[in-house]
C-alpha positions in Angstrom: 211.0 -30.8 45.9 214.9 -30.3 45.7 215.7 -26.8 44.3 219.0 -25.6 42.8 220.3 -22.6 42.0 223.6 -22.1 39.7 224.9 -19.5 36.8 223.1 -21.2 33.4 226.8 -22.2 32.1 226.8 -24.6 34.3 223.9 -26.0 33.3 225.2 -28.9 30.4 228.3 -30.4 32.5 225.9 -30.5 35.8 222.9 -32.3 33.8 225.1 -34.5 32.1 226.7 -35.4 35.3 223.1 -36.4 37.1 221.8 -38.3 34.1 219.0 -35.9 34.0 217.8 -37.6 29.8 216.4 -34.3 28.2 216.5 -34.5 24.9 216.8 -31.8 22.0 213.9 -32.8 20.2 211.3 -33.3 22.8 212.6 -30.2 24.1 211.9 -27.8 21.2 208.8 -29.2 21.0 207.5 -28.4 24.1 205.6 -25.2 24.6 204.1 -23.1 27.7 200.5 -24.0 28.0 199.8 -22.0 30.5 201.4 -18.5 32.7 204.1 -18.4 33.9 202.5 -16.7 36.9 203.9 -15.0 40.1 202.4 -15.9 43.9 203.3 -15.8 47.1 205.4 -12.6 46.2 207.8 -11.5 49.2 210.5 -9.0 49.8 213.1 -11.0 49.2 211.0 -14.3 47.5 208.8 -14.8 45.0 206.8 -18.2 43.6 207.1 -18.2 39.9 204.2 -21.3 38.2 203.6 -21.9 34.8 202.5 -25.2 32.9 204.1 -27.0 29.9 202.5 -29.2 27.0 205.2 -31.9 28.4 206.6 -33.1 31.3 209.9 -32.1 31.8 212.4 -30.8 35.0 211.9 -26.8 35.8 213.7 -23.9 35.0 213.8 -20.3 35.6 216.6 -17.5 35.3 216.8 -14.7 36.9 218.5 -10.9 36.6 218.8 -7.1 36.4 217.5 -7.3 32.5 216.4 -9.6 29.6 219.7 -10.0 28.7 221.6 -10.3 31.6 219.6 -13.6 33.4 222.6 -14.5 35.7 220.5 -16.7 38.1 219.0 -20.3 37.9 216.5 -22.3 40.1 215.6 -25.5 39.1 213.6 -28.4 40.0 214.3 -31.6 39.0 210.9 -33.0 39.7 209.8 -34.2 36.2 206.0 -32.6 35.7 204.2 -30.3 33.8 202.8 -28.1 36.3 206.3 -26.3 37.7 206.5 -24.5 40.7 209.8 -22.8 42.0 210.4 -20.7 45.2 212.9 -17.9 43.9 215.2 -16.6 47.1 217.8 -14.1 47.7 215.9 -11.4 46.4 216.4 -7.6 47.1 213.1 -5.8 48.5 211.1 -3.5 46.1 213.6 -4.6 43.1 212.6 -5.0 39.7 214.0 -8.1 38.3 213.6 -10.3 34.8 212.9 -13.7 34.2 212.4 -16.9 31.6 211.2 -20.2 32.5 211.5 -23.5 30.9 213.4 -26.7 31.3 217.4 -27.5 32.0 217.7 -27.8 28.0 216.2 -24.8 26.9 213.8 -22.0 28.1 210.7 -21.7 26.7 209.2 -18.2 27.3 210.8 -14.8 25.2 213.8 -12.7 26.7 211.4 -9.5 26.9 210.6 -6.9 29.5 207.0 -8.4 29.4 208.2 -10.8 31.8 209.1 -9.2 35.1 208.4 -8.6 38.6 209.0 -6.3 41.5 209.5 -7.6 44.9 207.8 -6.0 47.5 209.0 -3.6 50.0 209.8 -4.3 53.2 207.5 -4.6 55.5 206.7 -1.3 57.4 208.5 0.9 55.4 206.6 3.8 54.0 206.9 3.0 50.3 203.6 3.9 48.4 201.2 0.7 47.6 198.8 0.5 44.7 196.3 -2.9 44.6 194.1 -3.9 41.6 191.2 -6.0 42.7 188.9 -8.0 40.6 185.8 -9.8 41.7 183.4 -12.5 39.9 185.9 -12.1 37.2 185.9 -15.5 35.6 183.3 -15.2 33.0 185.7 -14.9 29.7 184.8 -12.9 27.0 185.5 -9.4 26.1 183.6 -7.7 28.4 185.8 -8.7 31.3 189.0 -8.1 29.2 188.3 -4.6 28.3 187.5 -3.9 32.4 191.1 -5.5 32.3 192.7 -2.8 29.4 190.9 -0.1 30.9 192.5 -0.2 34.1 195.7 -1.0 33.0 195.2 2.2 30.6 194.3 4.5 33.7 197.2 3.3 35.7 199.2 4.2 32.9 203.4 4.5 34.2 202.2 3.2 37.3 201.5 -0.4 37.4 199.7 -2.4 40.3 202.1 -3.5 43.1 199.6 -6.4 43.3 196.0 -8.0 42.5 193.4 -9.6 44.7 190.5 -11.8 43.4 187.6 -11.8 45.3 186.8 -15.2 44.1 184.2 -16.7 41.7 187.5 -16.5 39.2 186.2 -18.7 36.7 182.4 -20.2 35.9 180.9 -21.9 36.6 182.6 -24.7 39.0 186.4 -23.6 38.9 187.1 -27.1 36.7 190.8 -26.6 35.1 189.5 -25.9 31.9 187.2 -23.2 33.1 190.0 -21.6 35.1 192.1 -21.7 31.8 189.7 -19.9 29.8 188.3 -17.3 32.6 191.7 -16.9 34.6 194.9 -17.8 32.5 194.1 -16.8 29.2 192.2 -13.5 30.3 195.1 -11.8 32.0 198.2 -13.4 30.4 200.6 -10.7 30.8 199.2 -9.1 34.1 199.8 -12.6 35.7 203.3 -12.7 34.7 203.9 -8.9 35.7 202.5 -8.7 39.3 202.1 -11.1 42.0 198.4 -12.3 42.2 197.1 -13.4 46.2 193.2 -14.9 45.3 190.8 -15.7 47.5 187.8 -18.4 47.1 184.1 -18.4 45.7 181.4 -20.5 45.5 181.9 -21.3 41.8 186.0 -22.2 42.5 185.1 -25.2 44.5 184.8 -28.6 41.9 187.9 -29.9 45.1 187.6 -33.0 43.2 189.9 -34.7 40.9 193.6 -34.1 39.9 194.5 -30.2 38.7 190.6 -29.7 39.2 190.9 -27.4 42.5 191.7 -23.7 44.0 194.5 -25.2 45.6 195.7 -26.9 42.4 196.2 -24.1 40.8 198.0 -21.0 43.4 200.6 -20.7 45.6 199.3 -19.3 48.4 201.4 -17.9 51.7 200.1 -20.4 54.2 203.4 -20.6 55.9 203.6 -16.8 56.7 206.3 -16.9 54.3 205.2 -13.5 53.0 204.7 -11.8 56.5 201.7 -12.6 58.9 200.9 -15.6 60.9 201.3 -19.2 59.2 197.7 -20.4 59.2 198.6 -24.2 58.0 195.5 -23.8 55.3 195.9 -22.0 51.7 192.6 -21.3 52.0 192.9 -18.3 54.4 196.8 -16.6 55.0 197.9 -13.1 55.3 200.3 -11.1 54.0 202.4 -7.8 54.3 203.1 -5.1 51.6 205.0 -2.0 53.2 202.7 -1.0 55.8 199.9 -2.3 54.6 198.4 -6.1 56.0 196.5 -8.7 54.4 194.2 -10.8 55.4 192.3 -13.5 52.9 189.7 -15.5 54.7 187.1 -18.4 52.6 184.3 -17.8 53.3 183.0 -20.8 51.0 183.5 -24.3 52.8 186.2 -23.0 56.3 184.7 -23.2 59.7 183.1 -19.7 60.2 182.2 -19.9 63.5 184.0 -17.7 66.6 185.8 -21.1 67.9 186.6 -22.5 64.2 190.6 -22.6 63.3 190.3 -19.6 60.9 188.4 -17.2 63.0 191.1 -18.2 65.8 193.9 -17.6 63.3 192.3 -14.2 62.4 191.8 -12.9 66.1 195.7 -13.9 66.5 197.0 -12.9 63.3 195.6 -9.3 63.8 196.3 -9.1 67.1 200.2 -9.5 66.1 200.6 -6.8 63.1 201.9 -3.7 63.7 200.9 -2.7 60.0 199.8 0.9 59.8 196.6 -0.5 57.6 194.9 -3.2 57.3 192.9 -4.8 54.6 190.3 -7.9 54.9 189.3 -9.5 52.0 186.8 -12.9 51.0 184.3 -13.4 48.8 181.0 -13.3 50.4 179.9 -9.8 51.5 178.2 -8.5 55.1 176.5 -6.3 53.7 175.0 -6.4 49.6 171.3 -5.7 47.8 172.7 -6.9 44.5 172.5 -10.4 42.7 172.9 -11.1 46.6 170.6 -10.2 49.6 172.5 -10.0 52.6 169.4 -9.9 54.8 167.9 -13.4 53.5 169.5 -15.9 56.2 168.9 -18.2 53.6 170.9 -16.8 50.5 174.3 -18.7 49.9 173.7 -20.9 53.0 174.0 -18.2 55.3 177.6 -17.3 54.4 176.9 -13.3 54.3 175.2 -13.4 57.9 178.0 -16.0 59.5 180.5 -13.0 58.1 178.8 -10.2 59.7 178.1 -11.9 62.5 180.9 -13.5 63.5 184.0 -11.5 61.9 182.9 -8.0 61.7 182.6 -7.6 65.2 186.4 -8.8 65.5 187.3 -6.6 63.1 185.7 -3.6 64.9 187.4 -4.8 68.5 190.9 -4.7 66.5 190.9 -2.0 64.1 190.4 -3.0 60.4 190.8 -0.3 57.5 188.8 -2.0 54.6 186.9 -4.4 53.3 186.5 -6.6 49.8 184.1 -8.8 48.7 183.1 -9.9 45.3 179.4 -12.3 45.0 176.7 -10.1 43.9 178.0 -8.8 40.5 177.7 -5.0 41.2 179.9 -2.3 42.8 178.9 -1.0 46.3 180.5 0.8 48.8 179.4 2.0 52.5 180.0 4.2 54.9 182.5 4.1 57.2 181.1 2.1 59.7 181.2 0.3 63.4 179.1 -1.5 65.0 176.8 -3.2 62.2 175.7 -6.3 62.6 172.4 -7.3 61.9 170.0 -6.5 58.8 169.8 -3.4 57.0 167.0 -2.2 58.5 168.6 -1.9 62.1 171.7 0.8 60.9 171.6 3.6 63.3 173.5 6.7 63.1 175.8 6.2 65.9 177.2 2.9 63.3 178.5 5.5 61.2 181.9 6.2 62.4 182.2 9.0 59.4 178.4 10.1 58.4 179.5 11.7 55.2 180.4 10.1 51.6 183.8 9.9 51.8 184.8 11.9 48.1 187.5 13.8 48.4 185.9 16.0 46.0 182.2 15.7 47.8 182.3 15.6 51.4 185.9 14.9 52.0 188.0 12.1 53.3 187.0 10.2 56.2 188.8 11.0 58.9 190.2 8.4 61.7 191.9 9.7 64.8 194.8 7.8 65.0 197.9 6.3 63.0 198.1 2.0 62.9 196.0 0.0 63.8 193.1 1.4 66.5 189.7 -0.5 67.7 186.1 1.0 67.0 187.2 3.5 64.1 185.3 1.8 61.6 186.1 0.3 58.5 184.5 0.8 54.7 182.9 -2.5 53.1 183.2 -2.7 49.7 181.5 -5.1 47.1 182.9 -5.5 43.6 181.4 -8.3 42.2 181.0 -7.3 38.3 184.8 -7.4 36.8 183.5 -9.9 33.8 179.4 -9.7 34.7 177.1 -7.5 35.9 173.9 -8.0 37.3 171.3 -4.8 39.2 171.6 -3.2 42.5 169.5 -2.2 44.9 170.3 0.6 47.7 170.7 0.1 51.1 171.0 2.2 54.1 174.4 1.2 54.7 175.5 2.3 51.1 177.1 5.5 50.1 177.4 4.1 45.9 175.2 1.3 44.0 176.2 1.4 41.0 175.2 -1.9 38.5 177.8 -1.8 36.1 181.0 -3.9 34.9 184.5 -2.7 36.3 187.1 -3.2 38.9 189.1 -0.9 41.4 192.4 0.7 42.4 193.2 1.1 46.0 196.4 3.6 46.3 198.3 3.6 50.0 200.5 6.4 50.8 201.9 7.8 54.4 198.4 8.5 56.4 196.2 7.8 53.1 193.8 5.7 51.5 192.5 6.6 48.1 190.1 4.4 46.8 188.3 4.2 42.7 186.1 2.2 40.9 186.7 2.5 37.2 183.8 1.1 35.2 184.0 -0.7 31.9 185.0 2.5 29.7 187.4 3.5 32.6 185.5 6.3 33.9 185.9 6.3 37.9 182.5 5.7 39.0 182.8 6.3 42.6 186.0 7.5 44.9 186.9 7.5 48.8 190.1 8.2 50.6 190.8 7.9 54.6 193.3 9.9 56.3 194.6 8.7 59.8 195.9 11.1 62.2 197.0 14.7 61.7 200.6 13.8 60.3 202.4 10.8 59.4 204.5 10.7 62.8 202.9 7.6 64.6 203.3 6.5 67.9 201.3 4.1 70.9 198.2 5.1 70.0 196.3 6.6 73.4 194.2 4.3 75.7 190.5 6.0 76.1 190.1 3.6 79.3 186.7 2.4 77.8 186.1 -0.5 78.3 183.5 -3.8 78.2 184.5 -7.1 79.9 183.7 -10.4 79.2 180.3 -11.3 80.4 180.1 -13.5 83.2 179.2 -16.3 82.7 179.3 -17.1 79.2 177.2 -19.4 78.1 175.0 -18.8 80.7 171.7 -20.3 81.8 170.5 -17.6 83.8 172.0 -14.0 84.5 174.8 -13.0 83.1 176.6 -9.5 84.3 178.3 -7.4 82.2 181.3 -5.3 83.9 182.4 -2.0 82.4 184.3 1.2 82.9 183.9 4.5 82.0 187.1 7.2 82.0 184.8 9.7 83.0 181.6 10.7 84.2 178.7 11.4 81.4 176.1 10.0 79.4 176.4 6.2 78.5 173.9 3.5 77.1 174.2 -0.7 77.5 172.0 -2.6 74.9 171.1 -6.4 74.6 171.0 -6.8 70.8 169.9 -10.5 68.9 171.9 -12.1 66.5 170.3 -9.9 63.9 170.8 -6.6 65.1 167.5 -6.0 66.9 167.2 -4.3 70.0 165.9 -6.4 72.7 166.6 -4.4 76.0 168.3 -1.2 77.3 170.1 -1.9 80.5 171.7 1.4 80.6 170.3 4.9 79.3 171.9 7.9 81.9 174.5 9.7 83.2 177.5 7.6 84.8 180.1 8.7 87.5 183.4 7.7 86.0 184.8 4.5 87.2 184.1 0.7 87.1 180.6 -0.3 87.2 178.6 -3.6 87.2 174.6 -4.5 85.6 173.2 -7.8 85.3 171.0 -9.0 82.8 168.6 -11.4 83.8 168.1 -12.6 80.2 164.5 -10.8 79.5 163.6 -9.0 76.4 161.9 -5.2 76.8 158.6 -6.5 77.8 159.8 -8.8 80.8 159.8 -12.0 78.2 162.6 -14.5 78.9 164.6 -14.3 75.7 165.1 -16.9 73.8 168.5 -19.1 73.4 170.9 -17.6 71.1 173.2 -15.4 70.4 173.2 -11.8 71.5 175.5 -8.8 71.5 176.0 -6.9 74.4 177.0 -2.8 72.7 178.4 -0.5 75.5 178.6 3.4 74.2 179.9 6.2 76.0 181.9 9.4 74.5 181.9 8.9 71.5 183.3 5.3 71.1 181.2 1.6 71.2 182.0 -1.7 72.9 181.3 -4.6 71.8 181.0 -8.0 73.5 179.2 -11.6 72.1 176.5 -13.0 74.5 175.1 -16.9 73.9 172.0 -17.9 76.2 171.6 -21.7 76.7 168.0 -23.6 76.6 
């Protein structure tokens, strides 16, 4: 596309000169059909989209205040669906805008349409996220989950929004996105920057303006911090100190050597972020409308995610966790080291054993500041924005709660705070993590843990696992199947400190060969777990 910016005077003599035909007539005629709508917000860039009832060339102007718009971007690309990259921006600066077309903008001169950059990244300004999940249903049960929690934030507006996909029913056609997306947060679209992720029911990928894609701008590029993944289906993104990352779970390769699960391990292996925040729309762990147990539900999407990119997560030190899908709110514990069904959750995969309230049994507590591996992360599923369907408990759960709302996630310094606000905007359910004991951070210390890579891997026949403790004491090895079952102990004693070597000859506890498959090799010892990914060949 070929973008211009110039001071609106300008406008008339430049037009004139290009032959650009737009005439007054057709021009006051046309009206905004849809947004305008913010993506891909940055610290100094922001993508502004809207849709028109014409085609025409793109507009939008820019400033300090409604009245004082001294910046234009144009595109002279005659459509009705504009898009235009605004530049030049100052970080965490509040600025207004009007879109429309070369002859005449189209949208009021109002404080109802602005936007805030973000800040830069890593500095320590204060982050509040609205999220959303299965939110596409419109009617008014999902718009007053929308007022309430625009009510409870009060003076202090959402830096940003996340859906968790499923963001309109029930195949994500353009005119179902219209009714359950566009027209059921008008203004909040136009006020703060909106970075979606995928669900089964936004996936018609057929047909002009009838796709996901179609309809975002998404920061595939790394334009808005992170690693460029080449595929607006999965990105990341940086907001202060807080990182990003949106993965599709939906149709994307989910295995460990797929393109996004390489991205991922890169990507988070690059930020420096103080916190970090994974987000897609079906959940690892759920009892709801959703049974995360049954390898058969949603093709096997929930198991692929726990099986495949918790255990990264764990190995590089993720904060949180969103998923939308069953249309409920639940929320675990702060946990490490769960991967298989519900019924194999031990104590020692609760990183914090207790609720997590600051007003029950207090914040979670991590030990260090940034990013640190095998600290555990809390999973949370909040599916019922705009439907609501029952929930069941499960040992992984601290809250199941089957009602309509959405949540607020507030970042500040050291601190997580955490709500769900159900439908009459009564927080339902709260938890907050702390990191460290003060907000100085430094290279976080190196335990000296540590699990190698088996050898060899895929293997045939015995594979030996290589580890080393930093000091003498108790440790345990286990052999664990691709669902979380125990199926040997190779290590259960005292240990000198030191590097150490045990082979596993590929039997189960009762001398059995095991079968092919995937396995997990879990290595504990004071206090912290290892985890490494096994796969025996027929």
């Amino acid at each position: 596309m070929r973008r211009i910016a110039l001071r609106p005077a300008l406008f008339a003599g430049l037009f004139t000169a290009l032959g650009v035909a737009v005439g007054a007539r057709s021009a006051a005629a046309q009206t905004v059909t849809r947004g305008p709508y913010l993506g891909s917000m940055a610290a100094t860039a922001v993508t502004i989209c809207w849709r028109t009832s014409t085609a025409t060339a793109s507009r939008v102007d820019v400033g300090e205040s409604p009245g004082d718009l001294t910046q234009s971007f144009t595109d002279l690309t005659i459509t009705a669906n504009h898009e235009i990259r605004i530049t030049g921006l100052q970080p965490a600066h509040s600025y207004a805008y009007r879109v429309g077309s070369p002859a005449v903008l189209l949208t009021a001169a109002s404080n109802d349409y602005r936007f805030k950059t973000a800040p830069t990244p890593g500095s320590a300004t204060p982050v509040r996220v609205w999220l959303v999940g299965d939110s596409g249903e419109s009617g008014s049960g999902g718009q007053t989950v929308r007022d309430r929690a625009e009510t409870w934030c009060g003076t202090r507006p959402p830096d940003l929004w996340l859906m968790l996909g499923d963001n309109a029913y029930s195949s994500g056609s353009d005119t179902e996105y219209q009714a359950g997306c566009f027209d059921q947060y008008p203004s909040q679209l136009r006020r703060w920057p909106l970075f979606p992720t995928r669900g089964n029911h936004d996936n018609v990928s057929a047909g002009a303006n009838n796709d996901f894609l179609d309809f975002f701008a998404l920061p595939s590029g790394g334009q808005c911090g992170g690693l460029a993944s080449g595929n607006e289906l999965y990105y990341s993104f940086d907001w202060g100190r807080v990182h990003f990352v949106c993965l599709d779970s939906q149709d994307s390769d989910r295995s460990l050597g797929g393109p996004m699960l390489q991205w991922m391990r890169q990507d988070l292996a690059a930020t420096s972020a103080d916190w970090v925040v994974c987000y897609w729309h079906h959940p690892p762990y759920t009892n709801g409308s959703h049974n995360s147990d049954n390898n058969g539900d949603s093709g096997g999407r929930m198991v692929d995610m726990r099986q495949n990119v918790v255990p990264m997560m764990d190995s590089i030190g993720v904060d949180l966790v969103f998923s939308g899908h069953s249309h409920g709110y639940e929320r675990s514990y702060l946990l490490n080291g769960h991967y298989g069904t519900s019924k194999t959750l031990t104590t020692s995969m609760k990183a914090g054993s207790g609720d997590g309230r600051p007003n029950g049994g207090g914040p979670y507590q991590k030990a260090h500041i940034g990013k640190y591996p095998f600290e555990g992360a809390v999973y949370t599923v909040a599916g019922s924005s705009s439907k609501v369907d029952g929930v069941s408990s499960m040992p992984c759960m601290v809250s199941s709660i089957s009602v309509m709302g959405s949540m607020i996630v507030d970042f500040a310094g050291n601190r997580v705070d955490a709500r769900f606000l159900d439908i009459n905007g009564a927080v339902r359910d709260s938890f907050a993590i702390v990191k460290g004991t003060t907000l100085a951070s430094g290279p976080p210390p190196v335990s000296g843990l540590s699990l190698a890579s088996p050898r060899p891997n895929p293997s045939r026949g015995p594979v030996t696992f290589e580890f080393e403790l930093p000091r003498a004491g108790a440790a345990t090895l286990d052999v664990l199947d691709a669902a979380g079952r125990r199926v040997t102990r190779l290590v259960d004693d005292t240990r000198p400190a030191g590097r150490q070597h045990v082979e596993w000859r590929g039997m189960g506890a009762l001398g059995r060969p095991a079968p092919a498959g995937l396995y997990w090799a879990v290595l504990t010892a004071a206090g912290e777990t290892r985890v490494r990914r096994v796969v025996l060949t027929p």
